[in-house]
C-alpha positions in Angstrom: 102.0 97.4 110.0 99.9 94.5 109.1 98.0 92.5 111.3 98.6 89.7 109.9 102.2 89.9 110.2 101.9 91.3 113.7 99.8 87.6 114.7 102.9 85.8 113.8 105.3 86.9 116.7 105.4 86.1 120.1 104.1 87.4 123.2 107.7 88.5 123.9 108.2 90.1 120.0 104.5 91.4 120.7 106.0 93.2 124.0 109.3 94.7 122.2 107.2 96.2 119.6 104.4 98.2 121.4 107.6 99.6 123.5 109.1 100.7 120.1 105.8 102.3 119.0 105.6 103.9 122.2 108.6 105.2 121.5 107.8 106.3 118.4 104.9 108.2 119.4 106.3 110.3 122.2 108.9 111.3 119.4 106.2 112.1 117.2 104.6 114.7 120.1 108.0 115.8 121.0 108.1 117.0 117.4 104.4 118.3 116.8 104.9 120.2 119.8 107.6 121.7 118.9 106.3 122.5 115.2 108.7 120.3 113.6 106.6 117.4 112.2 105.7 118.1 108.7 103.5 114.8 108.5 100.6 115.0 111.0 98.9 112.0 109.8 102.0 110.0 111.4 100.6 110.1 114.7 97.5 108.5 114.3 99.1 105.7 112.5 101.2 104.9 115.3 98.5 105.3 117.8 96.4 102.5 115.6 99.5 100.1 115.5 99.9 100.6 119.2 96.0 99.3 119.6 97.0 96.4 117.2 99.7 95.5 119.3 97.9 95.8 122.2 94.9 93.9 120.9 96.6 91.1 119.8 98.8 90.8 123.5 94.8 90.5 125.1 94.0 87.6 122.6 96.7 85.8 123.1 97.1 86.1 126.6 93.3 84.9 126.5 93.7 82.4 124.5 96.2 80.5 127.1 
């Protein structure tokens, strides 16, 4: 996920996305605990795109 794209939504948008990705993750460590993720390198990605989100929430809620 691009940063760029991610400053384009709203707080709101912002919100709904970092639940998704939360989301995402637990799946993910659901599945590397129990041996089924293949791609290992998924999680990190996720947990970057989470601080993403979550970076851009604190600037624009400092920003107002």
């Amino acid at each position: 996920m691009k940063t760029v794209e991610l400053r384009e939504k709203s707080k709101d948008e912002l919100q709904s996305e970092l639940l998704e990705l939360l989301k995402a993750q637990f799946g993910l460590r659901m599945q590397h605990a129990t041996q089924q993720l293949s791609n290992t390198s998924q999680i990190g990605k996720v947990r970057r795109d989470i601080a993403r989100v979550r970076t851009l929430i604190r600037e624009k809620a400092a920003q107002q």
